[in-house]
C-alpha positions in Angstrom: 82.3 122.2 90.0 84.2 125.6 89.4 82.8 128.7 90.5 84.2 132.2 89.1 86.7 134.2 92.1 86.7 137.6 90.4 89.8 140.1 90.2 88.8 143.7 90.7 89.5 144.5 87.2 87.1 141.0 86.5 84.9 142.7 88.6 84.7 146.1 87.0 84.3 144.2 83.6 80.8 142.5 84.6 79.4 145.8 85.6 80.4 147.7 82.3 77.5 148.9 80.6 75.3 148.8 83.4 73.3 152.0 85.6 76.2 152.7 87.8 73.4 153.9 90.2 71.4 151.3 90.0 73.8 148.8 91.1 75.0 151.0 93.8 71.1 150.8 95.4 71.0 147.2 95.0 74.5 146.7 96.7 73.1 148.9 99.3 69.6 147.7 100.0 71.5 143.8 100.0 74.3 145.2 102.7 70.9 146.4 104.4 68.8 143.4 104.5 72.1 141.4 105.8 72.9 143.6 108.6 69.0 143.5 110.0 68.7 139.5 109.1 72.1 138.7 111.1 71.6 141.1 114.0 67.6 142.1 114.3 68.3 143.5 117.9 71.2 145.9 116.3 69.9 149.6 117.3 73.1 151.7 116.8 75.0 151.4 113.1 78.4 153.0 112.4 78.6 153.1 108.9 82.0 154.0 108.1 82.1 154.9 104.4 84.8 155.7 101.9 85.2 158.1 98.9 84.7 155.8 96.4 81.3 153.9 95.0 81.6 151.2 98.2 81.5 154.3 100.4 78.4 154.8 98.5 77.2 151.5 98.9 77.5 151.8 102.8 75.6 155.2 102.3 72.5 153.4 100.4 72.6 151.0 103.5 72.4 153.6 105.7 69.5 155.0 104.4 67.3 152.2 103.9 68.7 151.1 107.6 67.0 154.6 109.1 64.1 154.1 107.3 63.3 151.0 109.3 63.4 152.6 111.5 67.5 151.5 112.5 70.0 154.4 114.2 72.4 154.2 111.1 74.9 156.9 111.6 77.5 157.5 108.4 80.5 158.2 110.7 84.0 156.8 112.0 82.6 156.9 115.5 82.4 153.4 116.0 83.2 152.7 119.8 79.7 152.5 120.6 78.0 150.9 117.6 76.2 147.6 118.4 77.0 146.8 114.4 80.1 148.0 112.5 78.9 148.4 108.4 82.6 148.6 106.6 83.0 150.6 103.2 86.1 152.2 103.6 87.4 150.5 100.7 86.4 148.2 97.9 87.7 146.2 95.3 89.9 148.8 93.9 92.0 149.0 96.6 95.6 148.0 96.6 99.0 148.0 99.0 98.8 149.9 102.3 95.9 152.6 103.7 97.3 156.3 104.5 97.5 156.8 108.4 94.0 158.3 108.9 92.4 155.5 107.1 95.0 152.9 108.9 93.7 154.6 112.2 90.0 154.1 111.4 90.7 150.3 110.9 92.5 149.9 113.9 89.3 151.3 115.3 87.4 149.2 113.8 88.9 146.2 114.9 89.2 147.5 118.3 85.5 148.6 118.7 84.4 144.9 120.0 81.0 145.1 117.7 80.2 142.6 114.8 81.4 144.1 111.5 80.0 143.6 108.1 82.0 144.4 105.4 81.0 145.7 101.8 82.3 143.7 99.3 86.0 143.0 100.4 87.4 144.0 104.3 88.8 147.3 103.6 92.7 146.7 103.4 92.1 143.4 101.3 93.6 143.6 98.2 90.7 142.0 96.0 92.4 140.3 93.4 95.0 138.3 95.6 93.9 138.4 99.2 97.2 140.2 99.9 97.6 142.2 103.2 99.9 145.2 103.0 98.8 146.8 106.2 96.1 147.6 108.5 92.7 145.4 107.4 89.4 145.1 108.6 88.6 141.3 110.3 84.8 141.1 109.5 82.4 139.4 111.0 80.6 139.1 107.5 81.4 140.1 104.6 78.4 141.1 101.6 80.0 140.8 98.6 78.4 141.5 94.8 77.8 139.0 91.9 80.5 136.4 92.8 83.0 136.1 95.4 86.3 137.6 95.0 89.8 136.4 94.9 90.9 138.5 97.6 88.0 136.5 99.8 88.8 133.2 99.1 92.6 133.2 98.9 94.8 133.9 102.7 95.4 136.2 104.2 92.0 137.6 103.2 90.2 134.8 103.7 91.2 135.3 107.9 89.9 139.1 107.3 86.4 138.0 105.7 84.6 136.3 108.2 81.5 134.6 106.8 81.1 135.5 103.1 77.6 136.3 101.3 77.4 137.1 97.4 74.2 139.1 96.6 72.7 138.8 93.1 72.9 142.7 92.1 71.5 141.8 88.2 74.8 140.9 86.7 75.7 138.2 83.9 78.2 135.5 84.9 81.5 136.3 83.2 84.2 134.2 83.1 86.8 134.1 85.7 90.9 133.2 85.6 90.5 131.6 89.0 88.0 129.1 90.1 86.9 128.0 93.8 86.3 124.0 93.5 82.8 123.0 94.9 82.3 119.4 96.1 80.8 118.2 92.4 84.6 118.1 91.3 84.1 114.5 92.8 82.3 113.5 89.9 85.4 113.4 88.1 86.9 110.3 90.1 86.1 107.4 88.0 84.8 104.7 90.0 85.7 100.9 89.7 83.7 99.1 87.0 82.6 95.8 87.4 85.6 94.9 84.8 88.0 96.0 86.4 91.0 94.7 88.1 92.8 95.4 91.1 95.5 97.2 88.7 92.9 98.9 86.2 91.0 100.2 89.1 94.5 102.1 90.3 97.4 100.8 90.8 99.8 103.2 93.8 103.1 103.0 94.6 104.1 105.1 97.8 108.1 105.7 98.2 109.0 106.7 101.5 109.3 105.1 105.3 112.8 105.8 106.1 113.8 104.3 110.0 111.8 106.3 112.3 109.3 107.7 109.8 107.1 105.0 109.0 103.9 106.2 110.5 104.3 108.8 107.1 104.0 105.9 104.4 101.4 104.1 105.8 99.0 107.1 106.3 99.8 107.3 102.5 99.7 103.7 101.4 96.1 103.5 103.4 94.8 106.8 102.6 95.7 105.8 98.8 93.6 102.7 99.4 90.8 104.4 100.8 90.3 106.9 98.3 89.9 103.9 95.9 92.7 102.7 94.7 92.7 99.0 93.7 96.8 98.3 94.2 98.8 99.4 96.6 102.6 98.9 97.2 104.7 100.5 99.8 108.9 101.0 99.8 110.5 101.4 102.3 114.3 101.4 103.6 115.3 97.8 104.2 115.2 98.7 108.6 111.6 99.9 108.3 110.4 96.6 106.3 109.7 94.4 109.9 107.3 97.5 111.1 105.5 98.4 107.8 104.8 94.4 107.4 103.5 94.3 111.0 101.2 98.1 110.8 99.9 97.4 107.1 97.8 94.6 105.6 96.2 95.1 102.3 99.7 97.2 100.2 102.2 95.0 99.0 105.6 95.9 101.0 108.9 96.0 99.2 112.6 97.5 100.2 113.7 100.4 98.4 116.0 98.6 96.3 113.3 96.8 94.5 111.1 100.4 94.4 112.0 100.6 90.6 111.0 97.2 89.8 107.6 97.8 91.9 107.2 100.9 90.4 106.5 99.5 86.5 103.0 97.6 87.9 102.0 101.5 89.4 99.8 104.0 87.0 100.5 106.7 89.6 104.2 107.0 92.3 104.2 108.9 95.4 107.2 110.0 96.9 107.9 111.8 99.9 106.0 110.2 103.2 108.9 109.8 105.7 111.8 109.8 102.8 114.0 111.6 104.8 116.7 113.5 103.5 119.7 111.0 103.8 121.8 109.9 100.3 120.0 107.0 99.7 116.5 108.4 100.0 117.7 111.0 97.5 118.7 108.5 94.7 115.9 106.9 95.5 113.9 109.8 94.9 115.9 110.3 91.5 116.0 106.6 90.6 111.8 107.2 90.7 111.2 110.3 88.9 113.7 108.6 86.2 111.4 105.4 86.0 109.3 105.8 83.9 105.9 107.8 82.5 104.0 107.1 85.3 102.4 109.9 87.4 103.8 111.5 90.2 103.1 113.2 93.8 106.5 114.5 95.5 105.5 115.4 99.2 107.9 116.5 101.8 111.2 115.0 102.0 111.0 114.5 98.3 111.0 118.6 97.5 113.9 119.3 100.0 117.1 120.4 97.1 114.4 119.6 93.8 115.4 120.6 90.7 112.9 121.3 88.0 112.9 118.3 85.4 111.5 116.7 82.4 108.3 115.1 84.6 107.4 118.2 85.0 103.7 118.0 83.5 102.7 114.8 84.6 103.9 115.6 88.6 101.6 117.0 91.2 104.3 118.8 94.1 102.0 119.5 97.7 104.3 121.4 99.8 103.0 123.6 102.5 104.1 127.5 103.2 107.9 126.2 104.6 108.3 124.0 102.0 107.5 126.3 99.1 109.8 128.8 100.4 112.8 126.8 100.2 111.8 125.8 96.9 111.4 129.4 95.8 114.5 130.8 98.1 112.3 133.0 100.1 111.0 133.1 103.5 108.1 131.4 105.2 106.6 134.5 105.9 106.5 135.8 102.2 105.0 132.9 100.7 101.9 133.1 103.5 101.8 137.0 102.5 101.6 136.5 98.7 100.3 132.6 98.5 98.9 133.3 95.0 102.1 134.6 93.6 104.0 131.8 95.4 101.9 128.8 93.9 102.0 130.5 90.4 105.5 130.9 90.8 106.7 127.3 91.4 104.3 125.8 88.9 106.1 128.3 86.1 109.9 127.4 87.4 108.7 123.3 87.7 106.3 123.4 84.8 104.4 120.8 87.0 101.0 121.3 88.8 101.7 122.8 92.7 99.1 122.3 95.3 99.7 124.8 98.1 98.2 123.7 101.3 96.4 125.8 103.6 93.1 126.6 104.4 93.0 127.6 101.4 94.5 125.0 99.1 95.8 126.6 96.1 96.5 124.9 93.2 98.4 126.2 89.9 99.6 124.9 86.9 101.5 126.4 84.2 99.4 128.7 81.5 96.4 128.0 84.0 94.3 130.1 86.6 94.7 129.2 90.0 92.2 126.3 91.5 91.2 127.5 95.1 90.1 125.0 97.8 88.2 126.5 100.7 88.6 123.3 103.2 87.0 124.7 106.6 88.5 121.9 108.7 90.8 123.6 111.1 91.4 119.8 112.7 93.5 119.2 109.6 96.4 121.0 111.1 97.8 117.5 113.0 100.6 115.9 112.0 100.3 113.3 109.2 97.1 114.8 107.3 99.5 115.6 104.4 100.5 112.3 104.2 96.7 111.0 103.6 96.4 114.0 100.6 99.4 112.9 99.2 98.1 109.5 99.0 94.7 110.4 98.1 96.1 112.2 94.9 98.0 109.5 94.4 95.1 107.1 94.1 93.1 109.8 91.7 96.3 110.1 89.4 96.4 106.4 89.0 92.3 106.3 88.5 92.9 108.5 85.2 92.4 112.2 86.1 94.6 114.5 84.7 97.5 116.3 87.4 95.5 119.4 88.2 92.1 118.3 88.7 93.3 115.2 90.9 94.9 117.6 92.8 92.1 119.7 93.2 89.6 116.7 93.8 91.8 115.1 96.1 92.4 118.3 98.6 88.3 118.5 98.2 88.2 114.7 99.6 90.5 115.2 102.2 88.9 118.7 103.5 85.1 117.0 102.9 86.4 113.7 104.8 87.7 116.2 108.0 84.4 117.9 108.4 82.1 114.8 108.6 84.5 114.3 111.9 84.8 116.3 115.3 87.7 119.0 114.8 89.1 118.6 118.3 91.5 115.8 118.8 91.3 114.8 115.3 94.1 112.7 113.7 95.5 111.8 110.6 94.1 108.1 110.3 90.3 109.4 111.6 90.8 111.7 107.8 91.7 108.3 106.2 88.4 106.4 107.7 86.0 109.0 106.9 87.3 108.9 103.0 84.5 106.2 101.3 81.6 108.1 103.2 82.4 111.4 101.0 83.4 110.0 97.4 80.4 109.9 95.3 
C-alpha cells in the first residue's frame, strides 16, 4: 500500500556495489525498447545526451535503436526528429541549467515531437520535483528501479508525462517517502455486525455559516458515504431552516449546542462554510478545546491558526493559498516547493498536513512525506474539498490513526472521481461514487 519514491542520493544508494556498466546497458536497452513499443513508425531519433552516466544511458539507446535498424542520431538537432530521447540530465541534477543547456530545453520543448525522458525530465530536480528553470515536458518518462520523488511530487509531476519504471536488476531499498497505492483502503475498518450507529463512526461537521451551507452538507454526506454510522451537522442558528430542509440522515444542531453534540463524535470537522466572522472563530476554538476527539480543520477554520496542543491528533487539508497564509509566504512559493511547504507546516503545527493537489501530499512530523497521485483533473470544482474533508472525517472516527486516514481518504476521494466522467463533474457526483470504491 506504500511504494518507495526515491531521492537521488536514495537512488545512488541502491546502485552501490553494482557494474556501473552494466546498469548503464540495461537503462539503455529499456529507454530503447520504450521508444520503439510507444512509437513503432518513429524513423528519425534525436538523442540529446548529457555528460553525465544518463547521457550515457541515452547513448546505449542510441545504439541498440540503429541496430534495428532506427535513424538514432546523438545530437541537439532536434527540429526534425519524429521522437525526442531526453538525457540531458538525471537525477543528480539540481537548481537551474547554464544557458546552452537552458537553450537546448527550450528546443526541446519547442520541437513539436513526442519526447521520452531518461529517468527524470532534464531540469527536474529528482528528490523534490522542484523547478528552478527551464525543464523538459515529456511525453514519457523511463525511469530506473522505482519512481522518483521529483516524478511524483508537482511541479515535476506536469514535466513527466506518463511514467515507466524499468527493472534494471536492483534490490528494493527503503525509501523516506511513499506513493499510496489503492490497497491503503484495506485499512478502513468496515462496520461489524455488532456495531452501532456510534461504534461504526460517529462525525460531527462544524461549519454552515448563512450563505455557505452547500460546504457542510457536502461534508456531513460525504462523511456518511464514506461509512460513517453518525452524523451531526452545526450550523449558525440562520442556516438551521436550509440544512433541515437539504439533509436527511445527520442530526442538525445550532452552533451553540456544537460542544454538547460534539461529546457523542469520535472524530470533529471544522471548516465547511465556517466563515471567518467572530463567532465562527470561537466556535472553532470552543471545538478544538472540547475535548480528545479527532480533528479535520478545512478552510475557514485555518484562516489566523495558531499551532496548539491537538496538534497530533488533527489532520489540517488546506490547498496551495491556504498553506501560504499559514506559512506567511506566497501562493506561488508553496506550488514551487510543495514538499518543503507540507513538511514545513506539519513541523510548526506538530499535526498531520494534507496538501491538496494533484499530487496530494501528506506530512507529519518525524515522518516521510505520503504522496497521492489522484489523476482526476474533474476534482478541480468547487466543493470537492468539502467531501475529503468529510471523508477523513469519517476514517478518523472509524479508528485510523491521523496520517493514514488522511492518506486513505484523499485515495477515496481521487478513486471515487475517476469511476466518473471528468467533464462537468461536481462535488456531490464524488460523494455518490464513494461505496462503489471502499473495499
Amino acid at each position: 500500500m506504500l511504494e518507495p519514491l526515491y531521492t537521488a542520493a536514495e537512488a545512488r544508494a541502491a546502485e552501490a556495489g553494482h557494474d556501473v556498466a552494466e546498469l548503464m546497458e540495461r537503462a539503455g536497452a529499456a529507454v530503447a525498447r520504450e521508444v520503439v513499443e510507444r512509437f513503432p513508425e518513429a524513423r528519425r531519433i534525436a538523442v540529446v545526451c548529457g555528460g553525465g552516466s544518463n547521457g550515457g544511458d541515452g547513448r546505449i539507446a542510441a545504439r541498440i535503436l540503429r541496430e534495428q535498424g532506427r535513424d538514432a542520431v546523438e545530437t541537439t538537432a532536434v527540429e526534425q526528429a519524429d521522437v525526442i530521447v531526453d538525457g540531458l540530465f538525471g537525477t543528480g541534477f539540481r537548481g537551474e541549467p547554464r544557458r546552452d543547456a537552458a537553450s537546448t530545453i527550450d528546443r526541446i520543448n519547442a520541437a513539436g515531437a513526442p519526447v521520452v525522458a531518461v529517468d527524470v525530465p532534464s531540469g527536474i530536480d529528482a528528490s523534490t520535483g522542484e523547478v528552478a528553470g527551464p525543464a523538459v515536458r515529456a511525453t514519457m518518462t523511463v525511469t530506473f528501479h522505482g519512481r522518483k520523488v521529483g516524478l511524483a511530487v508537482a511541479p515535476g509531476l506536469f514535466h513527466s508525462g506518463e511514467v515507466t519504471v524499468a527493472d534494471i536488476g536492483l534490490e528494493p531499498l527503503e525509501t523516506e517517502h511513499r506513493l499510496v497505492t489503492p490497497a491503503i483502503l484495506q485499512l478502513v475498518p468496515r462496520k461489524r455486525a455488532d456495531d452501532t450507529k456510534y461504534t461504526a463512526g460517529s462525525v460531527l461537521i462544524a461549519g454552515g455559516a448563512p450563505g455557505l451551507t452547500g460546504a457542510a452538507c457536502l461534508a456531513a454526506e460525504a462523511a456518511f458515504r464514506a461509512d460513517a454510522g453518525y452524523v451531526a451537522v452545526a450550523v449558525a442558528e440562520a442556516s438551521l431552516p436550509v440544512v433541515e430542509a437539504k439533509l436527511l440522515e445527520p442530526v442538525k444542531v445550532m452552533w451553540a449546542d456544537a460542544a454538547a453534540a460534539a461529546r457523542k463524535a469520535q472524530a470533529i470537522a471544522i471548516g465547511p462554510g465556517l466563515g471567518r466572522e467572530a463567532p465562527a472563530k470561537r466556535l472553532r476554538d470552543e471545538l478544538l478545546a472540547a475535548g480528545e476527539q479527532e480533528l479535520v480543520l478545512d478552510a475557514d477554520a485555518l484562516h489566523e491558526l495558531e499551532p496548539g496542543d491537538w496538534g497530533e491528533r488533527a489532520v489540517l487539508t488546506p490547498h496551495a493559498g491556504e498553506l501560504a497564509r499559514m506559512l506567511g509566504e506566497e501562493s506561488s512559493w508553496v506550488n514551487e516547493h510543495r514538499l518543503g511547504a507540507v513538511r514545513g507546516a506539519a513541523e510548526r503545527y506538530g499535526c498531520v498536513c494534507l496538501l491538496k493537489g494533484a499530487d496530494t501530499l501528506v506530512a507529519a512530523r518525524g515522518e516521510g512525506v505520503l504522496v497521492v497521485l489522484g489523476e482526476a483533473p474533474g476534482l478541480a470544482s468547487a466543493g470537492t474539498g468539502d467531501v475529503l474533508t468529510g471523508i477523513v472525517g469519517s476514517f478518523l472516527a472509524k479508528g485510523l490513526e491521523p496520517r493514514l486516514a488522511a492518506a486513505a481518504g484523499a485515495v477515496a476521494h481521487s478513486l471515487a472521481a475517476r469511476t466518473l466522467p471528468q467533464r462537468g463533474l461536481i462535488a456531490s457526483d464524488v460523494i455518490a461514487a464513494l461505496p462503489r470504491v471502499l473495499p
